[in-house]
Backbone as CSV, one residue per row, in Angstrom:
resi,resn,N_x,N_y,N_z,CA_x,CA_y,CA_z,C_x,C_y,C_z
1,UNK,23.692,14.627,-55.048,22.437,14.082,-55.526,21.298,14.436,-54.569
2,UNK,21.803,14.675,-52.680,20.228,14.527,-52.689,19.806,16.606,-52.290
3,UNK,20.582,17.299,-52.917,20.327,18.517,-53.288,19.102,18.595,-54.035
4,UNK,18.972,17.385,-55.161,17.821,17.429,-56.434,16.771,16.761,-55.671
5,UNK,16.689,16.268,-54.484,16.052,15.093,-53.723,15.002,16.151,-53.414
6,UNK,13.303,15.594,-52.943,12.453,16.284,-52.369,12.024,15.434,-51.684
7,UNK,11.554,15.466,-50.151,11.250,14.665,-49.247,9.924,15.066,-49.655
8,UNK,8.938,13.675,-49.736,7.759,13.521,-49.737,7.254,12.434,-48.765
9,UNK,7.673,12.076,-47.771,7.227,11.183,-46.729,7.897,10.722,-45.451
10,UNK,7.523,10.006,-45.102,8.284,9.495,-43.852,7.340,8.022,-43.355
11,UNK,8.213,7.158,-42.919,7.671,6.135,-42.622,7.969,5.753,-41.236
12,UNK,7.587,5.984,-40.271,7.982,6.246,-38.488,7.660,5.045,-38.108
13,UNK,7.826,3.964,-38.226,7.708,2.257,-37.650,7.800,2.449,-36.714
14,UNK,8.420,2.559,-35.913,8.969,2.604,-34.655,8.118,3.363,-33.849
15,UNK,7.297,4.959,-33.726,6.822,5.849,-33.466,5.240,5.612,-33.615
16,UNK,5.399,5.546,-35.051,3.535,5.565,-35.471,2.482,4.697,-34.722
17,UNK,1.460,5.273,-34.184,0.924,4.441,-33.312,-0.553,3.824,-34.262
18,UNK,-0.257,3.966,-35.651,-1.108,2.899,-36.544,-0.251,1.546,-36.600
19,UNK,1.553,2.082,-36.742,2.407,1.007,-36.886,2.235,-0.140,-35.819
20,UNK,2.332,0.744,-34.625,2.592,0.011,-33.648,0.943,-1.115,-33.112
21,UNK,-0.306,-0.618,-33.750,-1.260,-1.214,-33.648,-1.241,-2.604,-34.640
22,UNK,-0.645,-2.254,-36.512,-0.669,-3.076,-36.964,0.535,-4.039,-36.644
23,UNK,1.301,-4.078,-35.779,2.408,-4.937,-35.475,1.257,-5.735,-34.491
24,UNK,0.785,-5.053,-33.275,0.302,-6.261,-32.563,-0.580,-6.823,-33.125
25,UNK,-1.844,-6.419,-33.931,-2.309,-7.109,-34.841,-2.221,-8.399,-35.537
26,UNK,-0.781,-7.977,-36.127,0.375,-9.335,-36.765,0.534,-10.188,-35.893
27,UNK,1.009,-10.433,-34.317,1.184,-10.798,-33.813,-0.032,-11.678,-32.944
28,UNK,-1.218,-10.912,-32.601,-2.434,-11.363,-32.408,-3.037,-12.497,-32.953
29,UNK,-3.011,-11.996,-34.524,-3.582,-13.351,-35.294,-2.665,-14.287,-35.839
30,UNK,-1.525,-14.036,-35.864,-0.225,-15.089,-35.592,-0.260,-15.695,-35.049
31,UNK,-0.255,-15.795,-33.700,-0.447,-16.274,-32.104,-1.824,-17.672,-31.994
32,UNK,-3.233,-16.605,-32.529,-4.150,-17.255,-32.514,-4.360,-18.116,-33.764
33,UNK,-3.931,-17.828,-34.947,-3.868,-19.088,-35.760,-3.061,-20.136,-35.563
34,UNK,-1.904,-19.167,-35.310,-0.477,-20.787,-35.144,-1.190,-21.571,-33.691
35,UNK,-1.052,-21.231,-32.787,-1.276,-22.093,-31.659,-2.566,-22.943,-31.568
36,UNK,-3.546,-22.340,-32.765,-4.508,-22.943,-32.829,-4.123,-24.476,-33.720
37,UNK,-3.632,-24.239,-34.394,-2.771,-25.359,-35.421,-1.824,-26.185,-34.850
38,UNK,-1.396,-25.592,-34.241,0.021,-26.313,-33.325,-0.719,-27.107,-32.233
39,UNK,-1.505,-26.545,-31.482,-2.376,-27.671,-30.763,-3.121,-28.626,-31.430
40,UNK,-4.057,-28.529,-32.259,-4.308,-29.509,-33.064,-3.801,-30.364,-33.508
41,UNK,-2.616,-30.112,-34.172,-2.170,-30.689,-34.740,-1.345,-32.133,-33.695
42,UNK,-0.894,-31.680,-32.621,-0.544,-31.943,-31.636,1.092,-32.723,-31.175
43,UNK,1.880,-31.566,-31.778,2.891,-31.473,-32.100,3.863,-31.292,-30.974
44,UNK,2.789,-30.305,-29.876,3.421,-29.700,-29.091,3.815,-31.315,-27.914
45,UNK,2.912,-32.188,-27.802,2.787,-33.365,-27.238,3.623,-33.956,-27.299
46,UNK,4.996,-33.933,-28.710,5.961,-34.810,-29.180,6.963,-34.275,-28.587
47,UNK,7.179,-32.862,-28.299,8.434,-32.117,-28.422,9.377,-32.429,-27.206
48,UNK,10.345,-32.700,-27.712,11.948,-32.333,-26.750,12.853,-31.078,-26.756
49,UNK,11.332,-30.122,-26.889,12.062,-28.626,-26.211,12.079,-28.443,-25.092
50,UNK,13.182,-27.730,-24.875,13.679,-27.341,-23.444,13.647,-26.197,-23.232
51,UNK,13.328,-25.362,-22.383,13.170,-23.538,-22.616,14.576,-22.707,-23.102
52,UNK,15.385,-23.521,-22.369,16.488,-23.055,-23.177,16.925,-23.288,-24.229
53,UNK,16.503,-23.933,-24.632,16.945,-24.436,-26.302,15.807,-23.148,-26.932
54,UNK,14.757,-22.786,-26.413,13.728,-22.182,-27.138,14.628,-20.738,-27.306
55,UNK,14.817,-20.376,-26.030,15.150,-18.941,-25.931,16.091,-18.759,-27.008
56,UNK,17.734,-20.085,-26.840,18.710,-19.571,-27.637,18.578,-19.777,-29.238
57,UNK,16.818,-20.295,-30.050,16.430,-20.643,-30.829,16.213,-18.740,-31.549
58,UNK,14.981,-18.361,-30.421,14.486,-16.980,-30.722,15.757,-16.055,-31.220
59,UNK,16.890,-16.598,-30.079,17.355,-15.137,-30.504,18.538,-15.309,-31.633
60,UNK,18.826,-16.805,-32.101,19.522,-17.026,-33.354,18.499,-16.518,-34.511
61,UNK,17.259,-16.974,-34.211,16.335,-16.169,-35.400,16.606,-14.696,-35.686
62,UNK,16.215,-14.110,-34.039,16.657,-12.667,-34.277,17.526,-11.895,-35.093
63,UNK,19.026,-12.605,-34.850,20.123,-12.560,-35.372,19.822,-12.633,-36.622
64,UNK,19.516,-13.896,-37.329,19.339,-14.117,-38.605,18.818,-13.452,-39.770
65,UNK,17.286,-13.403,-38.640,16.558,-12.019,-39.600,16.913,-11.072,-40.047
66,UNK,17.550,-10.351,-38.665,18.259,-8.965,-39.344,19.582,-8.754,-40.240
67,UNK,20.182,-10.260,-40.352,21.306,-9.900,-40.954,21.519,-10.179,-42.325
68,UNK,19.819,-11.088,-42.497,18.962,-11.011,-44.168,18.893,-9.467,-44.451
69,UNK,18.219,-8.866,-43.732,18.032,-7.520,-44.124,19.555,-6.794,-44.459
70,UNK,20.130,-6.829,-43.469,21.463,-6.153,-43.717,22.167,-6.978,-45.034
71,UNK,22.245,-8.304,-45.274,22.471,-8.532,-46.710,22.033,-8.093,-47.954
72,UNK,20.504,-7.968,-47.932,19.732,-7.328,-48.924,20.090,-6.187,-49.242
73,UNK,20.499,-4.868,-47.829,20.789,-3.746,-47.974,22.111,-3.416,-48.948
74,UNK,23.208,-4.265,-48.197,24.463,-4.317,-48.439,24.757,-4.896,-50.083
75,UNK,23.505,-5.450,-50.516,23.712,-6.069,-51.846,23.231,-5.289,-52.551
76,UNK,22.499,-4.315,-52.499,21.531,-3.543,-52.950,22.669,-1.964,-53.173
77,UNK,23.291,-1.605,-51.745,23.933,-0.524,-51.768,25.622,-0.237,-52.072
78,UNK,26.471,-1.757,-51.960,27.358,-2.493,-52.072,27.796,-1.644,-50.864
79,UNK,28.017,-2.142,-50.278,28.320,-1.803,-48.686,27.403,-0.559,-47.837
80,UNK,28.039,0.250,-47.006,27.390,1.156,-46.073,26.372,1.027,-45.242
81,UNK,26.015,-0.199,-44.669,25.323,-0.571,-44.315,25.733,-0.410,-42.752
82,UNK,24.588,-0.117,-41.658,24.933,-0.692,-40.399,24.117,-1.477,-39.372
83,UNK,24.688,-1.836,-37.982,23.293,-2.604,-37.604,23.624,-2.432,-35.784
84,UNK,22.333,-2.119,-35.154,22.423,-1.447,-34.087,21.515,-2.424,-33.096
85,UNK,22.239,-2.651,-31.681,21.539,-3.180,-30.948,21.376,-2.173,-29.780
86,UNK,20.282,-2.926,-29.028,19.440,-2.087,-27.988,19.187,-3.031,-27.311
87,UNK,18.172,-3.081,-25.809,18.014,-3.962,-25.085,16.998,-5.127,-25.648
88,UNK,16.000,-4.671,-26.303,14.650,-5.413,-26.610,15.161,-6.023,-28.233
89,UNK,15.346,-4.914,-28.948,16.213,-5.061,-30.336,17.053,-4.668,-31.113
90,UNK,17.479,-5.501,-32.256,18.365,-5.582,-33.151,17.712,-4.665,-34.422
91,UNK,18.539,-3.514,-35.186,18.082,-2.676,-36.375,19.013,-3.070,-37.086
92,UNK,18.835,-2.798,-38.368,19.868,-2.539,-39.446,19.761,-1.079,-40.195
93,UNK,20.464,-0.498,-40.677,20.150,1.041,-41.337,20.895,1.104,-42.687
94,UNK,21.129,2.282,-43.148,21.762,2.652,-44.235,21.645,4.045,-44.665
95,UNK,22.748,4.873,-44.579,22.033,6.179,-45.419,21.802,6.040,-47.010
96,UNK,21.976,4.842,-47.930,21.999,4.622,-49.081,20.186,4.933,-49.196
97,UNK,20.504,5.286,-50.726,18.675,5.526,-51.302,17.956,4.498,-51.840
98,UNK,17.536,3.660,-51.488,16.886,2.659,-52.341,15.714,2.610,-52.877
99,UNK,15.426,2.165,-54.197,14.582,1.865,-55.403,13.658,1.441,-54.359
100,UNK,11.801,1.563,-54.943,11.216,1.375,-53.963,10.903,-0.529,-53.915
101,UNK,11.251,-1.186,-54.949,11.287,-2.373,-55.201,12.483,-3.157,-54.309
102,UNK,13.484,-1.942,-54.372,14.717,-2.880,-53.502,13.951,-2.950,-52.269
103,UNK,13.672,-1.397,-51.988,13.262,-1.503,-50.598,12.004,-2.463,-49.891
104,UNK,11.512,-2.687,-50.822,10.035,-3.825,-50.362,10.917,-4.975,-50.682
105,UNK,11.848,-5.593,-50.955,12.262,-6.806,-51.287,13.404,-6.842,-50.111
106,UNK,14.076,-5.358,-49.374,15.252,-5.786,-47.843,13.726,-5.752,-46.819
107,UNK,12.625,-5.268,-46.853,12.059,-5.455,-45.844,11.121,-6.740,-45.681
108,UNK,10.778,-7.809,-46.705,10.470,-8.909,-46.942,10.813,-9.999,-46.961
109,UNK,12.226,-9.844,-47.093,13.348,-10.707,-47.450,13.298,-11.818,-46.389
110,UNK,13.273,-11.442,-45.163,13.618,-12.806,-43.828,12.441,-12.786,-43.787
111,UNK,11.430,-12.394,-43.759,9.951,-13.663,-43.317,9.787,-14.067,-44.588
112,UNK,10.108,-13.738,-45.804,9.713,-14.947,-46.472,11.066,-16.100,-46.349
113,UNK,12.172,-15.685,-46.514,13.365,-16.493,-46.822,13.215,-17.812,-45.507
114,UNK,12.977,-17.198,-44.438,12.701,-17.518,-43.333,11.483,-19.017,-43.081
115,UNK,10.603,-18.203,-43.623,9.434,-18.506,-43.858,9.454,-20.233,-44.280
116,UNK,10.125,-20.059,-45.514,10.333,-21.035,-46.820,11.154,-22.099,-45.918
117,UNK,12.306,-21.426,-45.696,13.016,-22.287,-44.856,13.159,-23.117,-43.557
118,UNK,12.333,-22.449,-42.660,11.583,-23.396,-41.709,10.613,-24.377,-42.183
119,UNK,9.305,-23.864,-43.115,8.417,-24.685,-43.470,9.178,-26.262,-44.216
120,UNK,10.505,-25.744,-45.110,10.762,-27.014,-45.308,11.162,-28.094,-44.294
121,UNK,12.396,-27.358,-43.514,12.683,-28.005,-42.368,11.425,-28.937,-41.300
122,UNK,10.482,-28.313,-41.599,9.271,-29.248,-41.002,9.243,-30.797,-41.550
123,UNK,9.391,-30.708,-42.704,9.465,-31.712,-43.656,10.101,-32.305,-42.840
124,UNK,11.659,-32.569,-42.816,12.565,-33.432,-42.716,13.144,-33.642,-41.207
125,UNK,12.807,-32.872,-40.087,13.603,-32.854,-39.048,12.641,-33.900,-38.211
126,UNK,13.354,-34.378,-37.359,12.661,-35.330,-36.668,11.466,-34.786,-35.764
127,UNK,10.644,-35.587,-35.554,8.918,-34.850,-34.854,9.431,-34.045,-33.305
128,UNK,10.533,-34.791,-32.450,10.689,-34.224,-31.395,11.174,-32.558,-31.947
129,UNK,11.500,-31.859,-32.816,11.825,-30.786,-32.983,10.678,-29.761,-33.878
130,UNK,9.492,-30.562,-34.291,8.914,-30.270,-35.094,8.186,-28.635,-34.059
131,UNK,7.876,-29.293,-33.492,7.302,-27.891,-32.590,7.923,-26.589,-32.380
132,UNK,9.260,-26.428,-31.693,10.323,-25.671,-32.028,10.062,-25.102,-33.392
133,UNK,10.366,-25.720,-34.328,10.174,-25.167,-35.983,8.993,-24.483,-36.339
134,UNK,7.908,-25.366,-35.533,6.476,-24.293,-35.677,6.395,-23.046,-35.032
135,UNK,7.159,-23.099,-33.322,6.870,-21.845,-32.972,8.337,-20.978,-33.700
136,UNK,8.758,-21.012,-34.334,10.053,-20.469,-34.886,9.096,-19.943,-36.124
137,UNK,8.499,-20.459,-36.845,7.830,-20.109,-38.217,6.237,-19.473,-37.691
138,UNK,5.937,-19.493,-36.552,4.766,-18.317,-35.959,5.334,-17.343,-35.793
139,UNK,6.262,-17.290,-34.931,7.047,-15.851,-34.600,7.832,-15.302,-36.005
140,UNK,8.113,-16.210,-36.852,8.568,-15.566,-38.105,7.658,-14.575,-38.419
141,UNK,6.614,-15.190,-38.810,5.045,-14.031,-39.380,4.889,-13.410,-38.126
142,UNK,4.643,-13.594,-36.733,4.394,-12.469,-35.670,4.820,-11.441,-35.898
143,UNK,6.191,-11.560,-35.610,7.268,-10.489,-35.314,7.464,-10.038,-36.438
144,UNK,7.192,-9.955,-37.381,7.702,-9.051,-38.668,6.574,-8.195,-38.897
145,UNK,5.921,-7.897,-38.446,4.765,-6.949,-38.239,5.486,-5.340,-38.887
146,UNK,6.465,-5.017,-38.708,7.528,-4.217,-38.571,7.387,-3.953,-40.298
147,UNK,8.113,-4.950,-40.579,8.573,-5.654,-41.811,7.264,-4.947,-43.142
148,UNK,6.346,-5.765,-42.821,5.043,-5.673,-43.351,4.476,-4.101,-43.430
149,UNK,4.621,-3.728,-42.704,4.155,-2.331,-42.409,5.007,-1.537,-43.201
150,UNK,6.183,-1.922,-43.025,7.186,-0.908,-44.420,6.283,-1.344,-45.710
151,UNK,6.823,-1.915,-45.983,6.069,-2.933,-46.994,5.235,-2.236,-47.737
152,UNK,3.687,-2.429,-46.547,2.911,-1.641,-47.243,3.220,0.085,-47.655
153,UNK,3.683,0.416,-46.506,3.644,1.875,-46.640,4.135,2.095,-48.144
154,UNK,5.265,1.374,-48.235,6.003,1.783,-49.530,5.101,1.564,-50.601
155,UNK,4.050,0.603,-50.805,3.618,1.012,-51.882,2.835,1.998,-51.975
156,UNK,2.293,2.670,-51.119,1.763,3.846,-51.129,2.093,5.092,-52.027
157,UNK,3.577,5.187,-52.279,4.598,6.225,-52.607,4.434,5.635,-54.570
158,UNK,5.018,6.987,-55.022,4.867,6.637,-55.999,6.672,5.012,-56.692
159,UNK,6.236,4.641,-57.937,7.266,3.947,-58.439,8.331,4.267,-58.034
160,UNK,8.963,5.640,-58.448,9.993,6.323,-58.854,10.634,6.887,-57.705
161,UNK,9.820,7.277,-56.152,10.342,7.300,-54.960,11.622,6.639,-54.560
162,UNK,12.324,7.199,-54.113,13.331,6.347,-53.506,13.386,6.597,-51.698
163,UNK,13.713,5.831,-51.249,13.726,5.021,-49.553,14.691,4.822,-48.849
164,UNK,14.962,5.579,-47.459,16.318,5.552,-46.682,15.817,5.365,-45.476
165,UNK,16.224,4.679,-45.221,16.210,4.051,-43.815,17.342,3.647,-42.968
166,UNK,17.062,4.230,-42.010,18.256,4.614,-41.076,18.005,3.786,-40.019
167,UNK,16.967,3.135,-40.188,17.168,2.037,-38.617,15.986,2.452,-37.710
168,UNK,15.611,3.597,-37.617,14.994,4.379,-36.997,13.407,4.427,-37.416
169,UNK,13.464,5.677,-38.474,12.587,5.311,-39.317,13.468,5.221,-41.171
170,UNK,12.170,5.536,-41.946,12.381,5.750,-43.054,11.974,7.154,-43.833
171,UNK,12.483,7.772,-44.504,12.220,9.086,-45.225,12.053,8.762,-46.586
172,UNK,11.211,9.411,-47.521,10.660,9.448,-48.468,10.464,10.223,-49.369
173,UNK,11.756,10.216,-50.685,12.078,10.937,-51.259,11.673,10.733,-52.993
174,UNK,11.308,11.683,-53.790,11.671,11.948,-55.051,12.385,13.068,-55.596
175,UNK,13.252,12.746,-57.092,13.836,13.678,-57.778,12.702,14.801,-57.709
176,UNK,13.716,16.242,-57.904,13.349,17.104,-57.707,12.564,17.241,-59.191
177,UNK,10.857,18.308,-58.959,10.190,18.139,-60.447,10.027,19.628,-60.611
Protein backbone atom coordinates (compact mmCIF):
# COMPACT_ATOMS: atom_id res chain seq x y z
CA UNK A 1 0.00 0.00 0.00
CA UNK A 2 2.38 2.64 0.71
CA UNK A 3 4.02 2.08 -2.94
CA UNK A 4 0.53 4.06 -4.07
CA UNK A 5 1.37 6.49 -1.01
CA UNK A 6 2.76 10.16 -1.93
CA UNK A 7 4.39 12.04 0.83
CA UNK A 8 3.00 15.47 0.95
CA UNK A 9 4.22 16.74 4.37
CA UNK A 10 5.85 16.37 7.44
CA UNK A 11 5.03 17.49 10.80
CA UNK A 12 8.59 17.92 12.88
CA UNK A 13 7.13 18.69 16.62
CA UNK A 14 9.97 17.96 18.08
CA UNK A 15 12.47 19.99 15.59
CA UNK A 16 10.28 22.88 14.24
CA UNK A 17 11.22 25.92 15.85
CA UNK A 18 7.47 27.47 15.15
CA UNK A 19 6.55 24.13 17.16
CA UNK A 20 8.75 24.62 19.69
CA UNK A 21 7.69 28.50 20.07
CA UNK A 22 3.98 27.49 20.04
CA UNK A 23 4.56 24.91 22.89
CA UNK A 24 6.08 27.61 25.14
CA UNK A 25 3.44 29.83 24.24
CA UNK A 26 0.92 27.05 25.58
CA UNK A 27 2.70 26.92 28.46
CA UNK A 28 3.20 30.77 29.05
CA UNK A 29 -0.41 31.55 29.04
CA UNK A 30 -1.23 28.36 30.92
CA UNK A 31 1.04 29.31 33.67
CA UNK A 32 -0.22 32.95 33.66
CA UNK A 33 -3.89 32.25 33.58
CA UNK A 34 -3.92 29.19 35.90
CA UNK A 35 -1.77 30.71 38.66
CA UNK A 36 -3.55 33.74 38.22
CA UNK A 37 -6.83 31.79 39.22
CA UNK A 38 -5.28 29.51 41.57
CA UNK A 39 -4.11 32.44 43.62
CA UNK A 40 -7.23 34.08 43.66
CA UNK A 41 -9.04 31.79 44.16
CA UNK A 42 -6.93 30.87 47.08
CA UNK A 43 -6.70 27.37 47.03
CA UNK A 44 -3.17 27.24 47.17
CA UNK A 45 -3.64 28.52 51.10
CA UNK A 46 -5.70 25.19 51.86
CA UNK A 47 -3.37 22.66 50.40
CA UNK A 48 -1.71 19.54 52.04
CA UNK A 49 0.74 19.20 49.21
CA UNK A 50 3.91 18.00 49.82
CA UNK A 51 6.58 18.31 46.96
CA UNK A 52 6.72 14.92 46.83
CA UNK A 53 3.41 14.03 46.47
CA UNK A 54 3.57 16.83 43.60
CA UNK A 55 6.46 15.37 41.73
CA UNK A 56 5.07 11.63 41.99
CA UNK A 57 1.58 13.39 40.87
CA UNK A 58 3.41 14.99 37.51
CA UNK A 59 4.89 12.05 36.56
CA UNK A 60 1.72 9.58 37.05
CA UNK A 61 0.12 12.26 34.74
CA UNK A 62 2.96 11.84 32.43
CA UNK A 63 2.47 8.24 32.36
CA UNK A 64 -1.16 8.56 31.88
CA UNK A 65 -1.17 10.92 29.13
CA UNK A 66 0.85 9.03 26.98
CA UNK A 67 -0.67 5.84 27.46
CA UNK A 68 -4.21 7.66 26.35
CA UNK A 69 -2.41 8.27 23.28
CA UNK A 70 -0.98 4.86 22.92
CA UNK A 71 -4.65 3.54 23.56
CA UNK A 72 -6.16 5.72 20.94
CA UNK A 73 -3.34 4.54 18.60
CA UNK A 74 -3.64 0.91 19.46
CA UNK A 75 -7.52 1.19 19.06
CA UNK A 76 -7.33 2.90 16.00
CA UNK A 77 -4.47 0.50 14.47
CA UNK A 78 -5.41 -2.74 16.55
CA UNK A 79 -2.10 -3.13 17.87
CA UNK A 80 1.57 -2.01 16.57
CA UNK A 81 1.91 0.48 18.57
CA UNK A 82 5.09 1.58 20.61
CA UNK A 83 6.24 3.86 23.38
CA UNK A 84 9.72 5.24 24.06
CA UNK A 85 11.33 6.82 26.98
CA UNK A 86 14.18 9.32 27.22
CA UNK A 87 15.46 11.40 30.05
CA UNK A 88 13.05 14.55 29.91
CA UNK A 89 10.28 12.32 27.97
CA UNK A 90 7.87 9.75 27.33
CA UNK A 91 6.68 9.19 23.18
CA UNK A 92 4.36 6.87 21.80
CA UNK A 93 4.71 5.94 17.86
CA UNK A 94 3.31 3.70 15.29
CA UNK A 95 4.23 2.91 11.77
CA UNK A 96 0.32 2.42 11.19
CA UNK A 97 -1.42 5.20 8.73
CA UNK A 98 -4.01 7.02 10.30
CA UNK A 99 -7.24 8.79 9.01
CA UNK A 100 -6.65 12.39 9.59
CA UNK A 101 -9.68 12.43 12.12
CA UNK A 102 -8.16 9.42 14.00
CA UNK A 103 -5.15 11.25 14.08
CA UNK A 104 -6.53 14.66 15.61
CA UNK A 105 -8.66 12.57 18.02
CA UNK A 106 -4.91 10.17 19.44
CA UNK A 107 -3.39 13.63 19.64
CA UNK A 108 -6.32 15.29 21.72
CA UNK A 109 -7.40 12.54 23.46
CA UNK A 110 -5.45 13.11 27.13
CA UNK A 111 -5.87 16.87 27.49
CA UNK A 112 -9.23 16.65 26.91
CA UNK A 113 -9.96 13.15 28.65
CA UNK A 114 -7.65 14.51 31.19
CA UNK A 115 -8.96 17.71 31.20
CA UNK A 116 -12.70 16.52 31.96
CA UNK A 117 -11.43 14.35 34.48
CA UNK A 118 -9.54 16.42 36.78
CA UNK A 119 -12.04 19.32 36.42
CA UNK A 120 -14.57 16.89 37.84
CA UNK A 121 -12.43 15.63 40.51
CA UNK A 122 -12.31 19.33 41.68
CA UNK A 123 -15.83 18.88 42.42
CA UNK A 124 -15.63 16.16 44.88
CA UNK A 125 -12.13 15.75 46.45
CA UNK A 126 -11.55 17.32 49.59
CA UNK A 127 -10.17 21.27 49.48
CA UNK A 128 -6.75 20.10 51.03
CA UNK A 129 -6.13 18.40 47.52
CA UNK A 130 -7.93 20.83 45.50
CA UNK A 131 -4.73 22.65 44.51
CA UNK A 132 -2.76 19.60 43.45
CA UNK A 133 -5.82 18.99 40.97
CA UNK A 134 -5.49 22.59 39.76
CA UNK A 135 -1.88 22.47 39.16
CA UNK A 136 -2.41 18.89 37.56
CA UNK A 137 -5.25 20.44 35.17
CA UNK A 138 -2.73 23.69 34.30
CA UNK A 139 -0.03 21.48 33.31
CA UNK A 140 -2.66 19.33 31.53
CA UNK A 141 -3.28 22.42 28.98
CA UNK A 142 0.59 23.59 29.46
CA UNK A 143 2.25 20.66 28.47
CA UNK A 144 0.25 19.51 25.61
CA UNK A 145 1.42 22.28 23.56
CA UNK A 146 2.89 19.27 21.56
CA UNK A 147 -0.48 17.79 21.29
CA UNK A 148 -2.16 20.97 19.91
CA UNK A 149 0.32 21.72 17.44
CA UNK A 150 -0.29 18.26 15.72
CA UNK A 151 -3.65 19.07 15.91
CA UNK A 152 -3.50 22.00 14.16
CA UNK A 153 -1.05 21.09 11.64
CA UNK A 154 -3.27 18.26 10.63
CA UNK A 155 -5.91 20.24 9.67
CA UNK A 156 -3.96 21.95 7.36
CA UNK A 157 -3.63 18.69 5.08
CA UNK A 158 -6.23 17.78 3.04
CA UNK A 159 -9.46 15.23 4.46
CA UNK A 160 -8.25 12.28 2.71
CA UNK A 161 -4.43 12.55 3.94
CA UNK A 162 -3.40 9.97 6.00
CA UNK A 163 -0.74 10.41 9.21
CA UNK A 164 2.23 8.34 10.68
CA UNK A 165 3.82 9.09 13.39
CA UNK A 166 6.64 7.53 14.67
CA UNK A 167 7.21 9.26 17.91
CA UNK A 168 9.59 11.48 16.40
CA UNK A 169 7.88 13.34 14.02
CA UNK A 170 4.96 12.83 11.70
CA UNK A 171 4.90 12.30 7.75
CA UNK A 172 2.20 13.22 5.52
CA UNK A 173 0.80 11.19 3.08
CA UNK A 174 -1.88 10.82 0.21
CA UNK A 175 -3.02 8.06 -2.28
CA UNK A 176 -1.19 8.25 -5.20
CA UNK A 177 -3.27 10.76 -8.02
Amino acid sequence: MDAELQQIGRIAYRKARSSFLFMIGCLVLSAAIGGALIVTSGIALQSTLSAACFLIAILCYMVVHEAIHLAFMALFSRGNVRISFSFSTISVGSDVLYKRGQFITIALSPVIGLGVLLALMLLVVPQGYAFLLSLLLLLDIALSGGDFFQAFAALRYPKDALFRDDGDETLVFVSGR
